[in-house]
C-alpha positions in Angstrom: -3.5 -12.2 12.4 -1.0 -9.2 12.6 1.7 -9.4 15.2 4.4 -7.2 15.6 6.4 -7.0 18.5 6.3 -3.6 21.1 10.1 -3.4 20.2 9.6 -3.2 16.8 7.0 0.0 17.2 7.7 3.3 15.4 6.9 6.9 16.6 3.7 6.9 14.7 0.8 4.2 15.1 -1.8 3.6 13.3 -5.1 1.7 14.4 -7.9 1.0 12.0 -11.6 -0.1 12.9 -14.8 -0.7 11.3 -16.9 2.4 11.8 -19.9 0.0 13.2 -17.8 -2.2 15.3 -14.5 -1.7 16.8 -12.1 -4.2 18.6 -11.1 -1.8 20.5 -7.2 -0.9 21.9 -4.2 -3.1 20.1 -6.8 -5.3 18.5 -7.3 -2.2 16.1 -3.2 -1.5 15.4 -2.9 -2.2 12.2 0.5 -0.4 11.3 3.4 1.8 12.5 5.5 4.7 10.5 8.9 6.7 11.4 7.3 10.1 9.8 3.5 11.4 10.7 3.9 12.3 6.8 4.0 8.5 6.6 1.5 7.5 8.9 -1.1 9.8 7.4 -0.3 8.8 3.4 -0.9 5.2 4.7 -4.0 6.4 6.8 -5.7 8.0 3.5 -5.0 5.7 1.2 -6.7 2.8 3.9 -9.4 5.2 4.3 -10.4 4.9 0.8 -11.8 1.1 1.3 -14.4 3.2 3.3 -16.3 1.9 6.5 -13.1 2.5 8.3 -12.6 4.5 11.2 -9.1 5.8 11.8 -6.6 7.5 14.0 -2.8 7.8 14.6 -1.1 7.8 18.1 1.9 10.8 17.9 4.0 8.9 20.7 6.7 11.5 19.8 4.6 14.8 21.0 2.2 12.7 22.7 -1.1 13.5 20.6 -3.7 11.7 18.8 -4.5 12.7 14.8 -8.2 11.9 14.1 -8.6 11.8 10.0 
């Protein structure tokens, strides 16, 4: 179980699901960056497990980055 509390979100989250079967809204946060930089290095380098769908909330300029 992952739990990180709302206060202790960054500018960029990530959320990670299984390309067959999402959890769908929180349930699929699986991490939180400073830098989009940061946030898509991380995203990448998850991606490579494969099977994995993934995107990254901007909450700074209020945009989603589909990788």
């Amino acid at each position: 179980m992952h739990v990180q509390s709302i206060n202790e979100l960054k500018s960029y989250i990530v959320f990670c699901y299984a390309d067959f079967y999402p959890a769908g809204g929180m349930n699929d946060f699986i991490a939180s960056f400073d830098s989009e930089e940061e946030a898509i290095q991380f995203t990448l380098e998850k991606m490579k497990e494969g099977g994995l769908g993934m995107n990254i909330l901007d909450t700074v300029n209020g945009k989603v980055i589909y990788l």
